[in-house]
MARLO-708444 format. One record per residue: residue number from 1; residue in three letters; x, y, z negated of N, C-alpha, C in turn. Coordinates in nm, 4 decimals, decimal comma. Last residue first. Example, Ala and Ser with C-alpha at 12.3 -4.5 7.8 and 13.67 -1.06 7.14 Angstrom:
2
+-------+-------+----------+----------+----------+----------+----------+----------+----------+----------+----------+
| palum | mivex |      nc1 |      nc2 |      nc3 |     cac1 |     cac2 |     cac3 |      cc1 |      cc2 |      cc3 |
+-------+-------+----------+----------+----------+----------+----------+----------+----------+----------+----------+
|     2 |   SER |   1,2850 |  -0,2250 |  -0,7080 |   1,3670 |  -0,1060 |  -0,7140 |   1,2900 |   0,0030 |  -0,7870 |
|     1 |   ALA |   1,3190 |  -0,5690 |  -0,7800 |   1,2300 |  -0,4500 |  -0,7800 |   1,3200 |  -0,3300 |  -0,7800 |
+-------+-------+----------+----------+----------+----------+----------+----------+----------+----------+----------+
END
This chain:
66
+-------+-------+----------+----------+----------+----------+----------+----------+----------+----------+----------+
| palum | mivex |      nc1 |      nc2 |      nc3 |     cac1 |     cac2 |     cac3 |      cc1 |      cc2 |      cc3 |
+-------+-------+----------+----------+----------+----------+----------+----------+----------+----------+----------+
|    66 |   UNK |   1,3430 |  -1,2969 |  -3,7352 |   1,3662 |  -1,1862 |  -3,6986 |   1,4387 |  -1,1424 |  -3,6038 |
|    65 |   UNK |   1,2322 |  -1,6211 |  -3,8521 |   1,3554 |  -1,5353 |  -3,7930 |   1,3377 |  -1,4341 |  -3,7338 |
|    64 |   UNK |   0,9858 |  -1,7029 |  -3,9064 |   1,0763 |  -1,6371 |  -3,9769 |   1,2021 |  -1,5861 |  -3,9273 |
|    63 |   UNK |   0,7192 |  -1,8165 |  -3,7248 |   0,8706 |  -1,7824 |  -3,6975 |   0,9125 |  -1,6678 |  -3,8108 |
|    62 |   UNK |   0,4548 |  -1,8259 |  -3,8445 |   0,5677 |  -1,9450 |  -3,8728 |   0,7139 |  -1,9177 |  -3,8151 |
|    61 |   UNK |   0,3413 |  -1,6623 |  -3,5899 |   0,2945 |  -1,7637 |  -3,6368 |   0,4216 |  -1,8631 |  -3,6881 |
|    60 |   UNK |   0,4046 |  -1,5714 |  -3,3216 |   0,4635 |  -1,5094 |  -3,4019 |   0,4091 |  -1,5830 |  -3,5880 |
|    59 |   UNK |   0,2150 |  -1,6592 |  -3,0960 |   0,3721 |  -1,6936 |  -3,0794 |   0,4337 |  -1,6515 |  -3,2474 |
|    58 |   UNK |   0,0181 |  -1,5090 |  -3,2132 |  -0,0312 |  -1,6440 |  -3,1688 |   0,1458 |  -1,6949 |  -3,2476 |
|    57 |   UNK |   0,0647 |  -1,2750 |  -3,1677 |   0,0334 |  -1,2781 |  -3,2603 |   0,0569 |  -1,4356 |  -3,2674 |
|    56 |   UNK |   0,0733 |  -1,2853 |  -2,8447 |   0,2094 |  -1,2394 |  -2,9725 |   0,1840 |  -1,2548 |  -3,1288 |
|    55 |   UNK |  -0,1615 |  -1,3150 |  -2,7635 |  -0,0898 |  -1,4150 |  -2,7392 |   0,0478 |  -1,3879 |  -2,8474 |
|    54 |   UNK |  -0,2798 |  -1,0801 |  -2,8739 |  -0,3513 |  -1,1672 |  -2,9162 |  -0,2177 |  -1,3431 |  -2,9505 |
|    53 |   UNK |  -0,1896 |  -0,8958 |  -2,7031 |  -0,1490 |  -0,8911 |  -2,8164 |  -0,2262 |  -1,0250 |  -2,9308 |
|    52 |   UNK |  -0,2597 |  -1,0107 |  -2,4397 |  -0,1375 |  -0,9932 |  -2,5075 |  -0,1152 |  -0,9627 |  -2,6431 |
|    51 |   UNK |  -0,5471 |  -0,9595 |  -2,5000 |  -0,4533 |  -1,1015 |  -2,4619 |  -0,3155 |  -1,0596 |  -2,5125 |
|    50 |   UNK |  -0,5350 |  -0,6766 |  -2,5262 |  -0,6272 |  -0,7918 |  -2,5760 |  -0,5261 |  -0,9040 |  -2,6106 |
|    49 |   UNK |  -0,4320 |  -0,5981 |  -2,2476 |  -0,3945 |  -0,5651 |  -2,4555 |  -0,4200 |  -0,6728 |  -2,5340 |
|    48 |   UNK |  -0,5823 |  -0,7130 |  -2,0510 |  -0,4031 |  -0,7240 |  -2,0548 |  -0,4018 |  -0,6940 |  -2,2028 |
|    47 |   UNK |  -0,8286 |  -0,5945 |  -2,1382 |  -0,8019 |  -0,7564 |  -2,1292 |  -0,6326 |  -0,8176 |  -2,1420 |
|    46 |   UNK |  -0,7813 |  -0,3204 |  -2,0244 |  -0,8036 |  -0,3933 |  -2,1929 |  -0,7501 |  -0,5368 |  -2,1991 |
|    45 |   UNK |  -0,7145 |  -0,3441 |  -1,8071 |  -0,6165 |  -0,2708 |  -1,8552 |  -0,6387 |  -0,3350 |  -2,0122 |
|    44 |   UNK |  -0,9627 |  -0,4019 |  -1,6947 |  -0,8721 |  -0,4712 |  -1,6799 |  -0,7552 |  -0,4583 |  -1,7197 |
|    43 |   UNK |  -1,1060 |  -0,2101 |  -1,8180 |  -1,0913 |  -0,3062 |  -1,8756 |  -1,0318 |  -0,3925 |  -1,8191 |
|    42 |   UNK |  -1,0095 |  -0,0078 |  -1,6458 |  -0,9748 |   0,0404 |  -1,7527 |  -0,9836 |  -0,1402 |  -1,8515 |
|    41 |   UNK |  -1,0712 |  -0,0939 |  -1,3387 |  -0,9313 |  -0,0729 |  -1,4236 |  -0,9271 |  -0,0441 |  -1,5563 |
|    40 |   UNK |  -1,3359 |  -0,0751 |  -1,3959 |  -1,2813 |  -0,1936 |  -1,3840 |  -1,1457 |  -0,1987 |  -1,4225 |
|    39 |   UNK |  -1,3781 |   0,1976 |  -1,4169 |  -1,4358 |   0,1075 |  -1,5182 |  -1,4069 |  -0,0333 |  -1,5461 |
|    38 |   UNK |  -1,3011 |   0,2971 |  -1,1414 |  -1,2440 |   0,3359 |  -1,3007 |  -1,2399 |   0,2287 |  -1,3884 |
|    37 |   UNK |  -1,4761 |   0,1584 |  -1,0132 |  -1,3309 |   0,1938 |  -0,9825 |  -1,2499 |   0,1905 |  -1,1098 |
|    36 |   UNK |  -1,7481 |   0,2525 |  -1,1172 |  -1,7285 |   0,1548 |  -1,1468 |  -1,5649 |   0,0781 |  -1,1217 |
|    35 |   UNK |  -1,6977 |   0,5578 |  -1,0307 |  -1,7257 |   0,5292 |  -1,1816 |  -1,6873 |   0,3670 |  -1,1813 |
|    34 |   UNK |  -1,6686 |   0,5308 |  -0,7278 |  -1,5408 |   0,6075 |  -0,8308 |  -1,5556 |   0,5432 |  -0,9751 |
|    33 |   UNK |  -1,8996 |   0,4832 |  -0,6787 |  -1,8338 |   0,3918 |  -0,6537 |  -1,7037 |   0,3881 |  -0,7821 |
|    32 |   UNK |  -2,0630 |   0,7034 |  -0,7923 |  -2,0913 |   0,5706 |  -0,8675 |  -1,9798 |   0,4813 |  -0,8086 |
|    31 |   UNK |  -2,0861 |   0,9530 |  -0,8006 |  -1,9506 |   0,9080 |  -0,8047 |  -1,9858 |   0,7678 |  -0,8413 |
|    30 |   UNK |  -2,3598 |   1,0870 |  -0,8535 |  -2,3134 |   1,1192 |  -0,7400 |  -2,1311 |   1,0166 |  -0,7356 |
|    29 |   UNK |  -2,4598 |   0,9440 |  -1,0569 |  -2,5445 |   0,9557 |  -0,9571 |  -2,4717 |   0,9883 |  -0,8463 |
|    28 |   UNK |  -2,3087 |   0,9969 |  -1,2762 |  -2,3509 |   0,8273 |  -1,2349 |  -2,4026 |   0,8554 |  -1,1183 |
|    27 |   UNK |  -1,9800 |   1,2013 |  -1,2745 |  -2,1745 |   1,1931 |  -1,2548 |  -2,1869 |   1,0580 |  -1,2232 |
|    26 |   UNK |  -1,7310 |   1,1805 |  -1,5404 |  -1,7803 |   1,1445 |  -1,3794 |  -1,9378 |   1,1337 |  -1,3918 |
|    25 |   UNK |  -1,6698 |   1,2336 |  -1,7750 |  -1,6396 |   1,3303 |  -1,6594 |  -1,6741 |   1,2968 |  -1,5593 |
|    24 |   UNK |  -1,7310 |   0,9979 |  -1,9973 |  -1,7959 |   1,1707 |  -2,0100 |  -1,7554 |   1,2506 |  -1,8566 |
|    23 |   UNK |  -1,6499 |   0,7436 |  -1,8366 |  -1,7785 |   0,7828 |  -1,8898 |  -1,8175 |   0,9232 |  -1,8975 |
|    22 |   UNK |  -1,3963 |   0,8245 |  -1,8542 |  -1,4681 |   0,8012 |  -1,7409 |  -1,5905 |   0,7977 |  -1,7295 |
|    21 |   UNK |  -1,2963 |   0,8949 |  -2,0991 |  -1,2761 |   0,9793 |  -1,9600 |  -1,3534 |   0,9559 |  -1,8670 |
|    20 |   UNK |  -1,3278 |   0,5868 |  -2,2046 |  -1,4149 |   0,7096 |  -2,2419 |  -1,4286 |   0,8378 |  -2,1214 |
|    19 |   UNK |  -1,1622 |   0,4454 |  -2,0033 |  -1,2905 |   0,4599 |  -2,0525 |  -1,3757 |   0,5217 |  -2,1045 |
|    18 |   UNK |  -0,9340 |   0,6081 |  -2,1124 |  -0,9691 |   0,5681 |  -1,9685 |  -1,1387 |   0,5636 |  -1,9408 |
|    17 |   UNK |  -0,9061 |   0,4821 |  -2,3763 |  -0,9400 |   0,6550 |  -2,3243 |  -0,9731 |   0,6547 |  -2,2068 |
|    16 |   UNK |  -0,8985 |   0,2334 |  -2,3513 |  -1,0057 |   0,2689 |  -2,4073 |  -1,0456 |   0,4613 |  -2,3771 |
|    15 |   UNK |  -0,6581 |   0,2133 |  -2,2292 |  -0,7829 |   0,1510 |  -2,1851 |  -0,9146 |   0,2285 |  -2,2082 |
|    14 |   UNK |  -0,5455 |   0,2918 |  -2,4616 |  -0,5004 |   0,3426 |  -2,2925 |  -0,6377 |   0,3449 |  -2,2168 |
|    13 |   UNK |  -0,5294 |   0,0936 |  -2,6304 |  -0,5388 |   0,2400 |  -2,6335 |  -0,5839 |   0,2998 |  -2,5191 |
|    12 |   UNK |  -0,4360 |  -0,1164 |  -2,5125 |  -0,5597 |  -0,1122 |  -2,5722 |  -0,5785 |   0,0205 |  -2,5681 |
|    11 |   UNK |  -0,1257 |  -0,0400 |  -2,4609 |  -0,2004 |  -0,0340 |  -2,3207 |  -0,3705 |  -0,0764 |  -2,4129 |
|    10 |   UNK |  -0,0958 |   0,0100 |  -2,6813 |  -0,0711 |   0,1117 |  -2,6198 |  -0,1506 |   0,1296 |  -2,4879 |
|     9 |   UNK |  -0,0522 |  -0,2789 |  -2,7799 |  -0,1400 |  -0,1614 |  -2,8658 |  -0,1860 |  -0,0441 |  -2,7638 |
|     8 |   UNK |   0,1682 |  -0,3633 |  -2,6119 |   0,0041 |  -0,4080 |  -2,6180 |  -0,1302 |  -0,3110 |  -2,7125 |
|     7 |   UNK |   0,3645 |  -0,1962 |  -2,7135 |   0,3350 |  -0,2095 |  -2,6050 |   0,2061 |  -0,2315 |  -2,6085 |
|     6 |   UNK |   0,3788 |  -0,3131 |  -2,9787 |   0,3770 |  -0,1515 |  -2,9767 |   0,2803 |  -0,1731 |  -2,8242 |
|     5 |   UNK |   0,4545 |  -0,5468 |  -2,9812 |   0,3219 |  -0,5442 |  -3,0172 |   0,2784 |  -0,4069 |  -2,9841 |
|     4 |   UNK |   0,7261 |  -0,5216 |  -2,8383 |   0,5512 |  -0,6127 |  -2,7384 |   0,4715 |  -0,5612 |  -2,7923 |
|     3 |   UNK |   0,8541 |  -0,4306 |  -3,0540 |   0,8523 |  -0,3326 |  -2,9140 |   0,7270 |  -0,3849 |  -2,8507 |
|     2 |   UNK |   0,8514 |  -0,6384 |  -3,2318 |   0,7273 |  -0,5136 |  -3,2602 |   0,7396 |  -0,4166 |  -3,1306 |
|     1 |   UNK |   1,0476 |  -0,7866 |  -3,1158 |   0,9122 |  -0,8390 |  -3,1263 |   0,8129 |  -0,7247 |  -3,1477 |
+-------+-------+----------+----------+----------+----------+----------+----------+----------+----------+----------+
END
């Protein structure tokens, strides 16, 4: 169970550097397709964390068994 949560953490993480990377190293003016490319994968990369770790939390509710 903590291997998923690791996972989902990882890909939040992920996301979020992605995002930052993409913001500080690409020109708005000259890479705008590239920038919004990026920008979509990265939060489409969030949304997968998000959720998932959202949905494990959810599932993990009242199960005592290990």
């Amino acid at each position: 169970m903590t291997d998923y949560f690791s996972f989902f953490e990882s890909l939040i993480v992920i996301s979020i550097i992605a995002g930052a990377i993409t913001l500080a190293a690409t020109d708005p003016k000259k890479h705008r397709a590239i920038r919004i490319v990026l920008l979509i994968i990265a939060g489409i990369l969030l949304i997968i964390g998000l959720g998932g770790y959202f949905l494990m939390s959810i599932s993990n509710v009242g199960s005592y068994r290990y």
